[in-house]
MARBA-3410 file (N, C-alpha, C, O; in Angstrom, 1 decimal):
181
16.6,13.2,-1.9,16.3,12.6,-0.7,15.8,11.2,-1.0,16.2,10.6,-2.0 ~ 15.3,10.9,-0.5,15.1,9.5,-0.3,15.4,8.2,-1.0,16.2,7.4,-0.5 ~ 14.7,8.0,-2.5,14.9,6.5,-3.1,16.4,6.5,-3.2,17.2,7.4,-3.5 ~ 16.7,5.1,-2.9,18.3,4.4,-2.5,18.6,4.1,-3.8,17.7,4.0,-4.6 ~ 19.9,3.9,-4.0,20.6,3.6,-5.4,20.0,2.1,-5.7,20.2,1.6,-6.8
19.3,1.4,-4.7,19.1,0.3,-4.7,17.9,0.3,-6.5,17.9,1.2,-7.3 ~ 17.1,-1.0,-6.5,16.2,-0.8,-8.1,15.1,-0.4,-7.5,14.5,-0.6,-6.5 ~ 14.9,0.3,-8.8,13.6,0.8,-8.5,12.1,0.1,-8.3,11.0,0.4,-7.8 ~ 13.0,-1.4,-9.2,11.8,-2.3,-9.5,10.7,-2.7,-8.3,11.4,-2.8,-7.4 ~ 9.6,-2.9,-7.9,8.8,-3.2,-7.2,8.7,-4.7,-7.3,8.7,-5.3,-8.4
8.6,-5.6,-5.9,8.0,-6.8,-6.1,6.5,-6.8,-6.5,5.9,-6.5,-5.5 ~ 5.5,-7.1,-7.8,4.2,-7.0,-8.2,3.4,-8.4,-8.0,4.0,-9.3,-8.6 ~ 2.3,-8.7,-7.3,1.7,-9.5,-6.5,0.1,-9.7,-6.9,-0.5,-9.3,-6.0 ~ -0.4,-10.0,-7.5,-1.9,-10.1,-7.6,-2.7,-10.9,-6.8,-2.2,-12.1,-6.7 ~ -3.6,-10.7,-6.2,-4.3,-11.9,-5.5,-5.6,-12.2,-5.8,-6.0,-11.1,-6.3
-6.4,-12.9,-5.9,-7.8,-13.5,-6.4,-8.4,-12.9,-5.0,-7.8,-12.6,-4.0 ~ -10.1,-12.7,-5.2,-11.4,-12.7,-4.9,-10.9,-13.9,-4.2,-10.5,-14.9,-4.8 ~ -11.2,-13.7,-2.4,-11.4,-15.0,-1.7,-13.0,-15.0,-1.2,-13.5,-15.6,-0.3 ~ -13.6,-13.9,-2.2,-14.8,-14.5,-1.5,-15.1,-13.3,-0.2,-16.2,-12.8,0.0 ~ -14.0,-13.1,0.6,-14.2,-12.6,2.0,-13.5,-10.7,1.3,-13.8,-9.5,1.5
-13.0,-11.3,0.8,-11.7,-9.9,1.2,-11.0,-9.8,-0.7,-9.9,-10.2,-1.1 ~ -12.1,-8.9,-1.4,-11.9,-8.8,-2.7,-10.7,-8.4,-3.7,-10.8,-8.1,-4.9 ~ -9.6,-8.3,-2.9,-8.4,-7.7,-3.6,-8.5,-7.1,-4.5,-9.1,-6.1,-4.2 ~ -8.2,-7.1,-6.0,-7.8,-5.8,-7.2,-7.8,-6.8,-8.1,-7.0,-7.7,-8.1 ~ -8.8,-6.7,-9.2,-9.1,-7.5,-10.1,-7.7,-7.1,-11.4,-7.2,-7.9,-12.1
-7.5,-5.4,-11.4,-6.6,-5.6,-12.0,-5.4,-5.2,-11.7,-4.5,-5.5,-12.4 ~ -5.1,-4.5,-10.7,-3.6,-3.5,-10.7,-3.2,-4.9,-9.0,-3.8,-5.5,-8.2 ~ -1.5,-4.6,-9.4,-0.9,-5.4,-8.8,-0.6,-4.5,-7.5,-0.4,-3.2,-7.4 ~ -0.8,-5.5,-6.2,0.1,-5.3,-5.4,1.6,-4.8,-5.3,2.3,-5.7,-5.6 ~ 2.3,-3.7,-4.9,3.5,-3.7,-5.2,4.2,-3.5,-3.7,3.6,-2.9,-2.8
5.9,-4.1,-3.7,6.6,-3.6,-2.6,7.7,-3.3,-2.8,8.5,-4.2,-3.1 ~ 8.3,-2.0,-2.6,9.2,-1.8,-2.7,10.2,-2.0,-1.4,9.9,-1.6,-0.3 ~ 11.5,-2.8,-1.7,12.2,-3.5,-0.7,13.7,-2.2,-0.3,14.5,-1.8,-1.1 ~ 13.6,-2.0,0.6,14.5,-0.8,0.9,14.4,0.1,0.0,15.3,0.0,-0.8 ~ 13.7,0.9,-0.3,13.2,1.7,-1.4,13.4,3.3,-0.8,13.6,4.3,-1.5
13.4,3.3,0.7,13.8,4.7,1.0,14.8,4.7,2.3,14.5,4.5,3.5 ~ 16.3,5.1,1.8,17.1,5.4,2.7,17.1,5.8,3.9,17.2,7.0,4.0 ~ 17.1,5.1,5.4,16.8,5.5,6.6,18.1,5.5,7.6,18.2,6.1,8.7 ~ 19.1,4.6,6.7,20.5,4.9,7.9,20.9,5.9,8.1,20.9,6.9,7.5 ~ 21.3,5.6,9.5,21.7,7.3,10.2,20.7,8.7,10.0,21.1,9.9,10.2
19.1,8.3,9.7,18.2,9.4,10.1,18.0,9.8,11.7,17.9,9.0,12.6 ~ 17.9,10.8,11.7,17.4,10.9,13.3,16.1,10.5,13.7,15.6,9.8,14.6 ~ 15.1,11.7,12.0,14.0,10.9,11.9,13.4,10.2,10.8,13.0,10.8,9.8 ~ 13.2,8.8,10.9,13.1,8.1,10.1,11.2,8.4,9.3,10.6,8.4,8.3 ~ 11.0,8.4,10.3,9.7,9.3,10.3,9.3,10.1,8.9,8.5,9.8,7.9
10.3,11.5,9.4,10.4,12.4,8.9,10.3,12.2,7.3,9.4,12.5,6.5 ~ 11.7,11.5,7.2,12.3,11.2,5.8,11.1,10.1,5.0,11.5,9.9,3.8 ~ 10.1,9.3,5.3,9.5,8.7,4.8,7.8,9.6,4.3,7.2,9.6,3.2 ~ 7.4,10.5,5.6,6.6,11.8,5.2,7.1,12.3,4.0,6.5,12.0,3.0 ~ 8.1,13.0,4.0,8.7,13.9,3.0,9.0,13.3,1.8,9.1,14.1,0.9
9.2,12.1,1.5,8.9,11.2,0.6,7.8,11.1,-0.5,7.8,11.4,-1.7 ~ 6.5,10.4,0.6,5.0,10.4,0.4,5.0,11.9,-0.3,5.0,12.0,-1.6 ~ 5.0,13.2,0.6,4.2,14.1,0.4,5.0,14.7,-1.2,4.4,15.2,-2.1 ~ 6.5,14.6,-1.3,6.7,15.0,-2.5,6.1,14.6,-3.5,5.5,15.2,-4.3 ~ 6.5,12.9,-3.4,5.3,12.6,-4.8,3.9,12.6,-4.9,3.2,11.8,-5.6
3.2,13.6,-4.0,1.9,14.1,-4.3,0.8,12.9,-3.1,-0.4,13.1,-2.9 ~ 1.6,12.0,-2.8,0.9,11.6,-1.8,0.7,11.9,-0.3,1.7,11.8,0.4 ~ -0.8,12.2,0.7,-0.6,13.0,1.5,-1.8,11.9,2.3,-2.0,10.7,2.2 ~ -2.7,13.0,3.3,-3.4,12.3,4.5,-2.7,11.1,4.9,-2.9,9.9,4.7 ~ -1.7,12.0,5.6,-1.0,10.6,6.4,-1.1,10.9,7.8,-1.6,11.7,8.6
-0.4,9.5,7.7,-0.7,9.0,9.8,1.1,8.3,10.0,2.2,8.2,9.3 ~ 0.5,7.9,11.6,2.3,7.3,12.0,1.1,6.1,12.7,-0.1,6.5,12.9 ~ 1.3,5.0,13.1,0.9,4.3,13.5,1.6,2.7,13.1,2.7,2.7,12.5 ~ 0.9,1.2,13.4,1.2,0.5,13.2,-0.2,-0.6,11.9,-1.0,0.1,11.3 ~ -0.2,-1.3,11.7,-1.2,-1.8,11.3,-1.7,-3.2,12.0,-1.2,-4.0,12.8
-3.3,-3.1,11.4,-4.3,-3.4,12.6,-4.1,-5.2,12.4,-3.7,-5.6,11.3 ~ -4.3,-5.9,13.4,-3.9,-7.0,14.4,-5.1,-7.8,13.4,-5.3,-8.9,13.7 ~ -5.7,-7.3,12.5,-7.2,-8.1,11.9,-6.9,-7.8,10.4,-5.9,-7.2,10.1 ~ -7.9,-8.2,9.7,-8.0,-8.9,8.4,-9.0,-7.3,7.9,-10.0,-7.0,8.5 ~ -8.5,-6.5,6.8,-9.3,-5.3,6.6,-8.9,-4.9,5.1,-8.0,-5.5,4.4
-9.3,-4.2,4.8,-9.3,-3.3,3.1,-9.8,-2.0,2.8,-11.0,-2.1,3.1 ~ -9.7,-1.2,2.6,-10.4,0.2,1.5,-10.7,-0.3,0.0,-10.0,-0.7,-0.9 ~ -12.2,0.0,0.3,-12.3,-0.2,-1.3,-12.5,0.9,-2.3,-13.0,0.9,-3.4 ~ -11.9,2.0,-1.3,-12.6,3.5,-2.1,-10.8,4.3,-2.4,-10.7,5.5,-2.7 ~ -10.1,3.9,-2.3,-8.9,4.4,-2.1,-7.9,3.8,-2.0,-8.2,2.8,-1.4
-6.5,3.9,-2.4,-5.0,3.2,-2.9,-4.7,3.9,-1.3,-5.0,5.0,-0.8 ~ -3.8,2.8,-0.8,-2.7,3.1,0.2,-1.6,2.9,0.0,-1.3,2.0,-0.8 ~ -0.6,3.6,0.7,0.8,3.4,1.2,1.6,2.9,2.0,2.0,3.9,2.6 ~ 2.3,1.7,2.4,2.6,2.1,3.7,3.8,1.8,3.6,4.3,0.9,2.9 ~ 4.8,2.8,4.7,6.5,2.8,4.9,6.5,2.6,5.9,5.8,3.2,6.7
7.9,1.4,6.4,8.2,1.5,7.3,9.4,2.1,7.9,10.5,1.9,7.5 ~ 9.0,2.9,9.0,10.0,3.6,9.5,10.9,3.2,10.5,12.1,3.7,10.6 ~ 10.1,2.1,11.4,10.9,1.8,12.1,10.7,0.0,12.7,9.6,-0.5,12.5 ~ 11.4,-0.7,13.1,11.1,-2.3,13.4,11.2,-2.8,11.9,11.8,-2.5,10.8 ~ 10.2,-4.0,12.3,9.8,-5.0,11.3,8.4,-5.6,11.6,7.7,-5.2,12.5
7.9,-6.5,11.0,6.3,-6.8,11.1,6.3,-7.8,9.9,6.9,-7.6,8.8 ~ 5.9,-8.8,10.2,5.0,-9.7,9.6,3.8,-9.3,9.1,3.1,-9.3,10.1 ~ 2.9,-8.9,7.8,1.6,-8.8,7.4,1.5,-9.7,6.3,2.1,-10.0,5.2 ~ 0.4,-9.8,6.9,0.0,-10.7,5.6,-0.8,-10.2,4.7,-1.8,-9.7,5.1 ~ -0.8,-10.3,3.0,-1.7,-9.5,2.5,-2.5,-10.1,1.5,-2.0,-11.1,1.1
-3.7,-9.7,0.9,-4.0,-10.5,-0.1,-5.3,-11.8,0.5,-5.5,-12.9,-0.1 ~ -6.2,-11.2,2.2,-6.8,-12.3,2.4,-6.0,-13.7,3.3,-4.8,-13.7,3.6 ~ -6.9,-14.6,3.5,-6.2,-16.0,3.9,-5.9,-16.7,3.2,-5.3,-17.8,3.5 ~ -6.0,-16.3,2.2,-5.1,-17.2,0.9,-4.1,-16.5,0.0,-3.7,-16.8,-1.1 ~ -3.6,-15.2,0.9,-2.7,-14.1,0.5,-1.5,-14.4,1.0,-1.2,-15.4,1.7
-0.4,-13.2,0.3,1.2,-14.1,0.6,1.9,-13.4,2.1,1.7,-12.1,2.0 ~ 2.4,-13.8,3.2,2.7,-13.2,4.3,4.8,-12.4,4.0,5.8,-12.9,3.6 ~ 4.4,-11.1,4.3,5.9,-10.8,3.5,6.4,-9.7,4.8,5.7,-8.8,5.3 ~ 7.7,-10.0,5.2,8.4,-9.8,6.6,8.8,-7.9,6.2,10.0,-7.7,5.8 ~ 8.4,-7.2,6.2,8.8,-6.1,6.3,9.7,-5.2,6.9,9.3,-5.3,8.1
10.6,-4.4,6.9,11.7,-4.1,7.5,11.5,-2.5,6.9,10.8,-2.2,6.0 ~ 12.4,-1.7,7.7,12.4,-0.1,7.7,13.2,0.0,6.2,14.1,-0.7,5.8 ~ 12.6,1.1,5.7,12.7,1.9,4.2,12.1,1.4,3.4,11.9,2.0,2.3 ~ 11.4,-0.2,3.5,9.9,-0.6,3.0,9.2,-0.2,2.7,8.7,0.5,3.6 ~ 8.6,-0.2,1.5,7.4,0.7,1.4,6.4,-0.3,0.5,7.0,-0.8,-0.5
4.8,-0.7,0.8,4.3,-1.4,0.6,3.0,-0.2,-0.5,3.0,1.0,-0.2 ~ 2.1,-0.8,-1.6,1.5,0.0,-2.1,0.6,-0.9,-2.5,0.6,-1.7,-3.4 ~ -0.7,-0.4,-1.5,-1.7,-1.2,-1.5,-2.8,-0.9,-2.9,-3.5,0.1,-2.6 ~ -3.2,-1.5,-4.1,-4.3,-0.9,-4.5,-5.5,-1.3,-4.1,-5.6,-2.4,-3.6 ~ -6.5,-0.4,-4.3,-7.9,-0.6,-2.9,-8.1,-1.5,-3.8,-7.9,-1.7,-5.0
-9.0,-2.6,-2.2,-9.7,-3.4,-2.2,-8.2,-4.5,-1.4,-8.7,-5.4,-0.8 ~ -7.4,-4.5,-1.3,-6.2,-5.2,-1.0,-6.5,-5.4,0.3,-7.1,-4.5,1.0 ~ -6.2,-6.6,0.8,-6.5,-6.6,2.4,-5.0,-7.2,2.9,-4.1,-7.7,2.2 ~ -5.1,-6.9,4.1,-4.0,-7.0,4.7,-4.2,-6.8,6.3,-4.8,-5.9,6.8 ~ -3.6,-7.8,6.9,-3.4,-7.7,8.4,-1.9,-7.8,9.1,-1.1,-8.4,8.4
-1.7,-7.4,9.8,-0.2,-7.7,10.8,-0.6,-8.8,11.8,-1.4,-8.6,12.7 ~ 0.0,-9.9,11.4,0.5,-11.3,11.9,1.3,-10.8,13.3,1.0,-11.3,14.4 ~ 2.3,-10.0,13.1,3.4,-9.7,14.3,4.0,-8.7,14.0,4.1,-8.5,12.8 ~ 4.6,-7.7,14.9,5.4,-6.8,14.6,6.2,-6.5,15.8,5.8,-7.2,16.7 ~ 7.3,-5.8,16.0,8.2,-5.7,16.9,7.7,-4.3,17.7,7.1,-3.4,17.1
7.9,-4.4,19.0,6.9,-2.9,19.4,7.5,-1.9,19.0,6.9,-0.9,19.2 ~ 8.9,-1.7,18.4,9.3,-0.1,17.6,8.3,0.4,16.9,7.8,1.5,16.9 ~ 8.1,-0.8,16.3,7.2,-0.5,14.7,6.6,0.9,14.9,5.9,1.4,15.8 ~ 7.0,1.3,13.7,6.3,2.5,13.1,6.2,2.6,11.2,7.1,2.7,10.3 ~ 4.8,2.4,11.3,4.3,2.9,10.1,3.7,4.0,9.5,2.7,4.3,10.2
3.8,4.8,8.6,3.7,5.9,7.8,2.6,5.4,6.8,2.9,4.6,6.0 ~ 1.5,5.7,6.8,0.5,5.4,5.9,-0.1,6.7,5.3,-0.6,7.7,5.9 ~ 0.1,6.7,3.9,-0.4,8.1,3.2,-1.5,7.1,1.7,-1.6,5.9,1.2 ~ -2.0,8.3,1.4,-3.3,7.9,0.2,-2.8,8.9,-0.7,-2.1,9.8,-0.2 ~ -3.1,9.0,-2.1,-3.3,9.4,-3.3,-4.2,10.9,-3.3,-5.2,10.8,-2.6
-4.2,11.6,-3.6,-4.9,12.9,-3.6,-6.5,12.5,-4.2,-7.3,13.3,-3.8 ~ -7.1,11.4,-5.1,-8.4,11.1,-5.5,-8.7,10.0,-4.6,-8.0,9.0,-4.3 ~ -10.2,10.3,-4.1,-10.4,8.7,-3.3,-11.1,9.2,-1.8,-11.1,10.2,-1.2 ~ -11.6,7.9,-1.5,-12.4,8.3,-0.2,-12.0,7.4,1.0,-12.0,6.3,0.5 ~ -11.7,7.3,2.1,-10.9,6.6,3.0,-12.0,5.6,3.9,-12.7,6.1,4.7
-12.0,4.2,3.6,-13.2,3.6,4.3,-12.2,2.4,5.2,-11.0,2.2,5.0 ~ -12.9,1.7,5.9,-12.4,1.0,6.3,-13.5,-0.6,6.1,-14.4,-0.6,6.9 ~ -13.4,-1.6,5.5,-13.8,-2.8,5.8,-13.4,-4.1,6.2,-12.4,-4.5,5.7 ~ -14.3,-4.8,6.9,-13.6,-5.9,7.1,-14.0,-7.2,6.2,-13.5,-8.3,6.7 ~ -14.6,-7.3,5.4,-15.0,-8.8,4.8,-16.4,-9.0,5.1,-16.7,-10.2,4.9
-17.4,-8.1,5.6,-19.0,-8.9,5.4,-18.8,-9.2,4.5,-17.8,-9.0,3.8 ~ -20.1,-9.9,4.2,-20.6,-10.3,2.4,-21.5,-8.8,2.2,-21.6,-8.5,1.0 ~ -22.1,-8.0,3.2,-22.5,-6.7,2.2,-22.1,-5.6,1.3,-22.6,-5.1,0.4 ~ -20.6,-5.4,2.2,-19.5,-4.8,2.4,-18.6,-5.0,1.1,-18.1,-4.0,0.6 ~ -18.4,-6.6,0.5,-18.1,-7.0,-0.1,-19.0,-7.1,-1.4,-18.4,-8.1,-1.9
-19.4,-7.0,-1.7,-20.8,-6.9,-2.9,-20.9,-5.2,-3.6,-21.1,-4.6,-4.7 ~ -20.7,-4.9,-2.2,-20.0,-3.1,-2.3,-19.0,-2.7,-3.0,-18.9,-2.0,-4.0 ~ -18.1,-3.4,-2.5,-16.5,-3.4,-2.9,-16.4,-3.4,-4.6,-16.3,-2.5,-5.4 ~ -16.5,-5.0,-4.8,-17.0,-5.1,-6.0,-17.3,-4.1,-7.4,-16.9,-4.1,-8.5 ~ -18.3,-3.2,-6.7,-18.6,-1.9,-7.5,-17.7,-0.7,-7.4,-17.5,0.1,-8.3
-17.2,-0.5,-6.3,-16.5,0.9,-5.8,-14.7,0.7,-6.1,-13.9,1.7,-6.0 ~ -14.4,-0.5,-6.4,-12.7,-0.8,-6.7,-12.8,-0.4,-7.8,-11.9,0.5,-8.0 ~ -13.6,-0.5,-8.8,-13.2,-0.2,-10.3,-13.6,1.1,-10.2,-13.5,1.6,-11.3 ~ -13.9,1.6,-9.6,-13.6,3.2,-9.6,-13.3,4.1,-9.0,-13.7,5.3,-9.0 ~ -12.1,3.6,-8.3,-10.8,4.4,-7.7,-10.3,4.8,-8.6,-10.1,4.1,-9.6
-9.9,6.2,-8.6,-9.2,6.6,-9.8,-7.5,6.9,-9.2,-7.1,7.4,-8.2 ~ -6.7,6.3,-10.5,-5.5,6.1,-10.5,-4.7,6.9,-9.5,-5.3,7.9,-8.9 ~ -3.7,6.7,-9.3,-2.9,7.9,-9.0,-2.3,8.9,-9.4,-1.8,8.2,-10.3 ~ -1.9,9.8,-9.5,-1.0,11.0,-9.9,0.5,10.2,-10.9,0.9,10.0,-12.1 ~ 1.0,9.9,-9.5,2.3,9.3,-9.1,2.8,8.1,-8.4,1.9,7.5,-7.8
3.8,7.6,-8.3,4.1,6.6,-7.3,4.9,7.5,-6.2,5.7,8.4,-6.2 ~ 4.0,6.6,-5.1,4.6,7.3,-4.0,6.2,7.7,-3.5,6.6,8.7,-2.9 ~ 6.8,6.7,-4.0,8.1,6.6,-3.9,9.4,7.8,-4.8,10.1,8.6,-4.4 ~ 9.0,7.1,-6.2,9.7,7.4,-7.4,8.7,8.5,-8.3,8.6,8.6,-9.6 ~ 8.2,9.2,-7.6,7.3,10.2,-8.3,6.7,9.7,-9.7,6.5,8.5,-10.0
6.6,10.7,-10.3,5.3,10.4,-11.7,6.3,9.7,-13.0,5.9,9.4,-14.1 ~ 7.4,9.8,-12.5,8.3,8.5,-13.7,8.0,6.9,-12.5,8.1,5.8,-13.1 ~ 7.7,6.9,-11.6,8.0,6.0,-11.2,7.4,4.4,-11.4,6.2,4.5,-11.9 ~ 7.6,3.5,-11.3,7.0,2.0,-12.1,5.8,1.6,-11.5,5.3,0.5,-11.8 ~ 5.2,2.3,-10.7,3.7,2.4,-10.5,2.5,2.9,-11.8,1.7,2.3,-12.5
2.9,4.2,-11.9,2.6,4.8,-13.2,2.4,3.7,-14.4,1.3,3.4,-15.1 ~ 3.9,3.2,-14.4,3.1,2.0,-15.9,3.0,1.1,-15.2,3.0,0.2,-16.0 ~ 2.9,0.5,-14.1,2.2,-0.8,-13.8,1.1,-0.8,-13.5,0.5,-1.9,-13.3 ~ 0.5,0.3,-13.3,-1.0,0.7,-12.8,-1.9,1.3,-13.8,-3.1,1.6,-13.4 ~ -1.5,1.5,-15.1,-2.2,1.7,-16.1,-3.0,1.2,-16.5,-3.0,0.0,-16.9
-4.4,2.4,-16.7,-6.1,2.1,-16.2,-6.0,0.8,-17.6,-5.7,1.0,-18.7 ~ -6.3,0.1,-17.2,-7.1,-1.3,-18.2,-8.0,-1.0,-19.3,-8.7,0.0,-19.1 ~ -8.2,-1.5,-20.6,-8.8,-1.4,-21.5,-10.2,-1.3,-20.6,-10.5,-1.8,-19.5 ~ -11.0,-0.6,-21.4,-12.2,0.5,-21.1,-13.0,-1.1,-22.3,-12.7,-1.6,-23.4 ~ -13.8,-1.5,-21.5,-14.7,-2.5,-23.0,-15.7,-1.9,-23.1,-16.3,-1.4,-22.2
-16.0,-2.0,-24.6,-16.9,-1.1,-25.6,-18.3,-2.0,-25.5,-19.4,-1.6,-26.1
END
């Protein structure tokens, strides 16, 4: 089912500490661009769930994403689009804005912020998390962020990539960083 003959490769994205909205000092942003086959689904939905939940990724939702500037810094997200397209921007106000379209699948590691600039009212997004991890929501205080700081480096990895299961190029692009002695 799902991943398209298309590459497996991910676009990988790092963004800097703005200060407001602490991104991932080390694991890249990644997006996979048509990454899950949706022509001629009935439910596009469906096939993007069943995706997530195979490769071990689960607490999911259907919804859109929020209209404001936000992050988890306790937990890695997912998000597929099932249906429309959307403008978000990620990575902060000094992050890159990337047009999203259905079989998209976007792979946040916490601390990543991200808002929707615009979206088309179909839009439907699929957002699932990693089986380790705690689900918060912030927006950029500075207390919040001082928090962050401490709580990113200790998300623990994932399993799998949501997509391309536990061979998938998440796996070695997300590989835990030298431990200093």
């Amino acid at each position: 089912m799902p991943a398209s003959g298309r590459s497996t490769e991910p676009l990988a994205l790092r963004f800097r500490d703005d200060g407001t909205i602490p991104n991932n000092p080390h694991l890249p942003f990644l997006v996979y661009r048509g990454a899950i086959v949706l022509e001629g689904q009935a439910s596009p939905e469906h096939v993007i769930e069943s995706t997530f939940g195979a490769n071990g990724w689960g607490d999911m939702w259907r919804d859109g994403i929020f209209p404001y500037v936000h992050y988890h810094s306790m937990i890695h997200e997912a998000l597929g689009i099932a249906r429309g397209r959307a403008k978000v921007r990620f990575g902060g106000e000094a992050g890159e804005v990337l047009e999203l379209a259905p079989g998209d699948v976007a792979v946040l590691p916490a601390g990543t912020g991200h808002q929707c600039l615009w979206a088309t009212p179909e839009l439907c997004v699929i957002g699932a998390y990693p089986k380790r991890g705690s689900y918060d929501l912030c927006r950029g205080g500075k207390a919040e962020h001082a928090k962050a700081l401490k709580t990113i480096p200790e998300v623990p990895l994932p399993d799998s990539d949501p997509v391309h299961g536990k061979a998938g190029p998440l796996t070695t692009l997300w590989r835990a960083p030298p431990v200093a002695l």
